[in-house]
N, CA, C and O atoms as a GROMACS GRO file, in nm:
protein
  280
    1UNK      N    1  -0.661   1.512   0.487
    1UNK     CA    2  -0.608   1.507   0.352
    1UNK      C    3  -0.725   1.495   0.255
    1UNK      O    4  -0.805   1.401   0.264
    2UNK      N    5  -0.734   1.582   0.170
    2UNK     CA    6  -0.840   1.594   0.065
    2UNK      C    7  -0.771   1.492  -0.058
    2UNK      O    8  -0.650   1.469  -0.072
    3UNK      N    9  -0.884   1.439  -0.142
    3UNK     CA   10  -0.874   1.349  -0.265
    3UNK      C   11  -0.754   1.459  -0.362
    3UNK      O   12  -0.725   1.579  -0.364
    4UNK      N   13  -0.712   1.332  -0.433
    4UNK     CA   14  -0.562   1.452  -0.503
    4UNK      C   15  -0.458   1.504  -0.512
    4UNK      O   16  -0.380   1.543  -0.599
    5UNK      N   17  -0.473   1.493  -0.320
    5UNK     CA   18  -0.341   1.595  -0.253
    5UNK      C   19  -0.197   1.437  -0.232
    5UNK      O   20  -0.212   1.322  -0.188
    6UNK      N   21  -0.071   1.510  -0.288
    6UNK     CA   22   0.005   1.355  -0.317
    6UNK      C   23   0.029   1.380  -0.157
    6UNK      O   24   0.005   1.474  -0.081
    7UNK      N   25   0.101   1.222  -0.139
    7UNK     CA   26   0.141   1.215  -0.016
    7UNK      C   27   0.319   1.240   0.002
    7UNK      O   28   0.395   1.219  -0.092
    8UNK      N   29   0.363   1.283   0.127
    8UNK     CA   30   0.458   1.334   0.114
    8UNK      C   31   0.536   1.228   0.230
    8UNK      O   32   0.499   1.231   0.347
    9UNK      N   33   0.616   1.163   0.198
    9UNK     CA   34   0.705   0.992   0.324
    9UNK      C   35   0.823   1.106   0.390
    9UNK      O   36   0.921   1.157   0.336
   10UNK      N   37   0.782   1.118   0.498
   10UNK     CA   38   0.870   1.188   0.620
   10UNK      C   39   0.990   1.089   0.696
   10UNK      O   40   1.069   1.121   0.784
   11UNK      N   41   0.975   0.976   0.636
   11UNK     CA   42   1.071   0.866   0.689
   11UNK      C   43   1.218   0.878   0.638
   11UNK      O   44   1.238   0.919   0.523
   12UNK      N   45   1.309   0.847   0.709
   12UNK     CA   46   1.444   0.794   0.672
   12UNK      C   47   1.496   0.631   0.666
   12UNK      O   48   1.505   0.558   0.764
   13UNK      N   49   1.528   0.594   0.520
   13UNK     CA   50   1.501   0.666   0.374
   13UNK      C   51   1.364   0.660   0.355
   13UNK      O   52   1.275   0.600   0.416
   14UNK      N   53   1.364   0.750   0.236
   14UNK     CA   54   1.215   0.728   0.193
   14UNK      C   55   1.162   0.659   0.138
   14UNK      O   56   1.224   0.612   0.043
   15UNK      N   57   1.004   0.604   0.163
   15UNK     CA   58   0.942   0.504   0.169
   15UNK      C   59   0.919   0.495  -0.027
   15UNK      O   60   0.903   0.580  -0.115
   16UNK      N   61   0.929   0.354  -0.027
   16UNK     CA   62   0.900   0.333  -0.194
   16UNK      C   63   0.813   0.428  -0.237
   16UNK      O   64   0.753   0.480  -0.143
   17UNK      N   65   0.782   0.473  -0.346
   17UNK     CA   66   0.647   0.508  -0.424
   17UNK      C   67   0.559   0.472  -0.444
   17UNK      O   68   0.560   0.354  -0.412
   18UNK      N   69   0.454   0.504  -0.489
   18UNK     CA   70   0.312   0.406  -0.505
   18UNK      C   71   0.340   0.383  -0.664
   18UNK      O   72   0.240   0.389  -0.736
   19UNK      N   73   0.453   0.360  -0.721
   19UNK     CA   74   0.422   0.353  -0.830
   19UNK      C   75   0.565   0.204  -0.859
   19UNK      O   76   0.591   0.162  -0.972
   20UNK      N   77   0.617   0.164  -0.760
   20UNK     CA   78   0.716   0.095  -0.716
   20UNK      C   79   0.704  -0.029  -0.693
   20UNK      O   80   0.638  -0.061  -0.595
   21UNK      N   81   0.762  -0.129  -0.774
   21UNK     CA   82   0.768  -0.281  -0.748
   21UNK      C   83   0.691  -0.269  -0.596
   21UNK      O   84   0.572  -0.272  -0.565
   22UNK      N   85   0.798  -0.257  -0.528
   22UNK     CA   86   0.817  -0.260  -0.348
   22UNK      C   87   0.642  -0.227  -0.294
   22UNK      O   88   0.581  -0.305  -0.220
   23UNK      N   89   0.600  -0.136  -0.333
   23UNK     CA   90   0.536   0.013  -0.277
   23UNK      C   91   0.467  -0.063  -0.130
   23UNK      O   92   0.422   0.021  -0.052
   24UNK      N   93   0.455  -0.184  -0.092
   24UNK     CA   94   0.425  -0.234  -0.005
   24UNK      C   95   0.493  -0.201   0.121
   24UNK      O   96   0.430  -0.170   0.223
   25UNK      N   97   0.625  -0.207   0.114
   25UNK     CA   98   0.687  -0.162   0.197
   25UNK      C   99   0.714  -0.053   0.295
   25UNK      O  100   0.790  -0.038   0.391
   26UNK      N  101   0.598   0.038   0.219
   26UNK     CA  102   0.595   0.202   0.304
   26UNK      C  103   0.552   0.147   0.470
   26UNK      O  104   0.528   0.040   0.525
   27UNK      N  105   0.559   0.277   0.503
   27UNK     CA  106   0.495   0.299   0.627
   27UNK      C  107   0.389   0.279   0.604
   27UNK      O  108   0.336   0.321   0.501
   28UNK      N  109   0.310   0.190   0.716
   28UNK     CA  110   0.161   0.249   0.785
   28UNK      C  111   0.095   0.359   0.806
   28UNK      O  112   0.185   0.412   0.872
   29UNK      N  113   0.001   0.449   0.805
   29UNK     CA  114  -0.032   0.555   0.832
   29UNK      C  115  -0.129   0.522   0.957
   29UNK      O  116  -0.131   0.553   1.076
   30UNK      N  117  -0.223   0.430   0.857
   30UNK     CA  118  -0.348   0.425   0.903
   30UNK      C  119  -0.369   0.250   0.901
   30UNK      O  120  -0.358   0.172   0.807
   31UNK      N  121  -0.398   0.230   1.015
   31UNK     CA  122  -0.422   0.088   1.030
   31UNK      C  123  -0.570  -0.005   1.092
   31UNK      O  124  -0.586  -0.041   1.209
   32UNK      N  125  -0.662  -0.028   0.982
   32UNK     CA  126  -0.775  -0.085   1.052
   32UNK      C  127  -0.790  -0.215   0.990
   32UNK      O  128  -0.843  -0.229   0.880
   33UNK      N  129  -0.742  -0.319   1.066
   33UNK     CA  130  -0.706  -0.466   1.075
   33UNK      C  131  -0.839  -0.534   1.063
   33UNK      O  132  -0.872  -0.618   0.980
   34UNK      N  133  -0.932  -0.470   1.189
   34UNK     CA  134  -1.075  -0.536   1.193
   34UNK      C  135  -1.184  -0.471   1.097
   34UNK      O  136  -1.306  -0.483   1.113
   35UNK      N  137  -1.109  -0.387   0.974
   35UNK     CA  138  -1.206  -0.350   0.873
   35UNK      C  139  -1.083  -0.442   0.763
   35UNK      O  140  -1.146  -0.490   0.669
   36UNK      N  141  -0.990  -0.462   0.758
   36UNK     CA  142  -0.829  -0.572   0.665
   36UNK      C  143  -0.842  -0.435   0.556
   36UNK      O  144  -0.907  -0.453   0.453
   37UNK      N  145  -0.794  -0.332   0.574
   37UNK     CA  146  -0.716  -0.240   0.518
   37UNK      C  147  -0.595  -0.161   0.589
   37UNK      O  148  -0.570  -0.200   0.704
   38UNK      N  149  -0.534  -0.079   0.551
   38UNK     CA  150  -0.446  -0.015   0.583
   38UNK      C  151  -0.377   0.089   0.477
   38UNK      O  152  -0.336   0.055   0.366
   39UNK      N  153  -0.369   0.238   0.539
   39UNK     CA  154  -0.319   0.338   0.433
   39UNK      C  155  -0.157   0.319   0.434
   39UNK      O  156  -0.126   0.289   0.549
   40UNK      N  157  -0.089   0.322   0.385
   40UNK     CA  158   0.045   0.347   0.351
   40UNK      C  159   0.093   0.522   0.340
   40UNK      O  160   0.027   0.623   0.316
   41UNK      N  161   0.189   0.507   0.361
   41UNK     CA  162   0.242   0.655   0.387
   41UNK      C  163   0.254   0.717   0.215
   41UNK      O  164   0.247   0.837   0.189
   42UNK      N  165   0.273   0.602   0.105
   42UNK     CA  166   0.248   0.645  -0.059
   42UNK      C  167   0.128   0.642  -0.060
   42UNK      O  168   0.132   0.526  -0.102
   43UNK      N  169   0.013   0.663  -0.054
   43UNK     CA  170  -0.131   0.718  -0.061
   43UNK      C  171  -0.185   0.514  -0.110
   43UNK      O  172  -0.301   0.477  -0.130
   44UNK      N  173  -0.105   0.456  -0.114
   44UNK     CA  174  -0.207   0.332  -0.104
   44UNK      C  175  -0.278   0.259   0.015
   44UNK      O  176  -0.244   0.249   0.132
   45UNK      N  177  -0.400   0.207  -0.059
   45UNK     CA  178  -0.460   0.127   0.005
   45UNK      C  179  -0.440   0.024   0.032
   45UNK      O  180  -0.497  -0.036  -0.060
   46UNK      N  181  -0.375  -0.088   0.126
   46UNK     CA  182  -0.316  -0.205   0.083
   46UNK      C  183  -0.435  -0.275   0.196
   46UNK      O  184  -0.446  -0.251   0.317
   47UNK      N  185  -0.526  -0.380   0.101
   47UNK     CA  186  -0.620  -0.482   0.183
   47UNK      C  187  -0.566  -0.592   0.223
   47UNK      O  188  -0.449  -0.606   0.186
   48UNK      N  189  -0.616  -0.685   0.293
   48UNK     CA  190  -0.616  -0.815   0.415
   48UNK      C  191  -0.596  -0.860   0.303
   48UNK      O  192  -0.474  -0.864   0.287
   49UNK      N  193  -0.675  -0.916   0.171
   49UNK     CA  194  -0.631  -1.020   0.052
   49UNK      C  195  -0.508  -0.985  -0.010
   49UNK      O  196  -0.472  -1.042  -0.112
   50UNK      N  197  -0.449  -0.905   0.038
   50UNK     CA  198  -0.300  -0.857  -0.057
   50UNK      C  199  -0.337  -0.751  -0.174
   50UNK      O  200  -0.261  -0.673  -0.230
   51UNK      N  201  -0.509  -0.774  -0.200
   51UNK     CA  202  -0.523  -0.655  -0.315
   51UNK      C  203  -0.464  -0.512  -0.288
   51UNK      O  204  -0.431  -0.502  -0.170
   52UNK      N  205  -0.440  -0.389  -0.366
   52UNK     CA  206  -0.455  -0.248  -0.319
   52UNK      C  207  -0.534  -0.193  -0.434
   52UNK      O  208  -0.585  -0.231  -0.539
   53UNK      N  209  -0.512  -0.045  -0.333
   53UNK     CA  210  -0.594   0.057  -0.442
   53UNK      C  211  -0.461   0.148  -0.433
   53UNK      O  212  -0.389   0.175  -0.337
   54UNK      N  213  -0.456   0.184  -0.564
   54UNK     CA  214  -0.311   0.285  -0.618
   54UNK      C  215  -0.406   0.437  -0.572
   54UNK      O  216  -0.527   0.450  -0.586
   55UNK      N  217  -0.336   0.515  -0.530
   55UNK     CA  218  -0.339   0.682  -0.518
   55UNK      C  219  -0.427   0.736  -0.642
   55UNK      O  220  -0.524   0.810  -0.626
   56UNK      N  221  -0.382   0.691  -0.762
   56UNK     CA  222  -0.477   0.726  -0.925
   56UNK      C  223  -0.561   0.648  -0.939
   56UNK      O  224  -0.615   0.637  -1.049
   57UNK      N  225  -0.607   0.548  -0.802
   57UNK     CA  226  -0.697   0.430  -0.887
   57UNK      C  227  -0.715   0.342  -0.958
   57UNK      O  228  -0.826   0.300  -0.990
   58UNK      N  229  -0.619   0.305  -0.991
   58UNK     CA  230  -0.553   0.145  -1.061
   58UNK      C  231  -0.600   0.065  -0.940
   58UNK      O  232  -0.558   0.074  -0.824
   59UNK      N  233  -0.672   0.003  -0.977
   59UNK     CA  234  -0.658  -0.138  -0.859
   59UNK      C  235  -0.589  -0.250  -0.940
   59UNK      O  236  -0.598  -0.285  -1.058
   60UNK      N  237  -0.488  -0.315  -0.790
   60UNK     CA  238  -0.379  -0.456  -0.814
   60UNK      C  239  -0.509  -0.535  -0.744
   60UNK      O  240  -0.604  -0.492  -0.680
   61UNK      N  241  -0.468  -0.678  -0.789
   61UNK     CA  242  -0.550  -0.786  -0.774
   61UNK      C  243  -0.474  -0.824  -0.664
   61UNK      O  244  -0.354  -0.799  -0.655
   62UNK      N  245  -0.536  -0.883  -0.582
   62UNK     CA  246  -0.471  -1.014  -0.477
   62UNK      C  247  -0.398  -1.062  -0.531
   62UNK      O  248  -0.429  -1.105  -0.642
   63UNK      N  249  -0.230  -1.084  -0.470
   63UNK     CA  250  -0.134  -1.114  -0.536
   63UNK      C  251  -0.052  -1.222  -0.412
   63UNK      O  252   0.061  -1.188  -0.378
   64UNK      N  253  -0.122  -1.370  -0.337
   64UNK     CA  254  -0.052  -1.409  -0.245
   64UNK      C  255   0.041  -1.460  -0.331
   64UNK      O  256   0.025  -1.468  -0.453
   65UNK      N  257   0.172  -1.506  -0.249
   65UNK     CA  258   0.298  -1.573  -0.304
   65UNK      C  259   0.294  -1.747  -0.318
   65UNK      O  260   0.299  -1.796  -0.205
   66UNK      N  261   0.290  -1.823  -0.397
   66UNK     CA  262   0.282  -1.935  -0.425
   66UNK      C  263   0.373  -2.013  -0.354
   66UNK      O  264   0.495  -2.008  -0.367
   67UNK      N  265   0.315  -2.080  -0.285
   67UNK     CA  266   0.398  -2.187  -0.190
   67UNK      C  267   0.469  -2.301  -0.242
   67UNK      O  268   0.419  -2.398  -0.300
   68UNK      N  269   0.650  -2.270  -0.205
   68UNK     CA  270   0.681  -2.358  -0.255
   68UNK      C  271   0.685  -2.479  -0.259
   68UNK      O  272   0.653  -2.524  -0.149
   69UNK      N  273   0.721  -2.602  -0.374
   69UNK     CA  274   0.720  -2.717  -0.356
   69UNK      C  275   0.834  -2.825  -0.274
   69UNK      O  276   0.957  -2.838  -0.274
   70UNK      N  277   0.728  -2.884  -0.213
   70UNK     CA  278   0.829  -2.979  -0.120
   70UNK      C  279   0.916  -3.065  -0.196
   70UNK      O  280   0.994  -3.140  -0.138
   0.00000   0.00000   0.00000
């Protein structure tokens, strides 16, 4: 896959968008744990800190979920 080219979710249903609350939720494509990235089947990058990289290059910040109070 060349830079540009959108990605196309072959799954049933189809996988959120990269442009989607959710977009976490896609498929895996590509999974390298011992580098803490992973491609998503919507052209994101989703890292080990929770950060990603969007398909256009927007980067999201590390976004863990705040633990609730006892």
């Amino acid at each position: 896959m060349h830079r540009g080219t959108p990605l196309t979710c072959l799954h049933t249903p189809t996988c959120p968008s990269a442009t989607s609350p959710d977009r976490e939720a896609a498929h895996t494509l590509v999974g390298h744990p011992e580098q803490g990235w992973s491609l998503l089947c919507n052209g994101v990058l989703l890292f080990e800190d929770t950060g990603e990289l969007l398909p256009d290059g927007r980067v999201v910040a590390p976004h863990r979920p705040v633990a609730a109070l006892a």
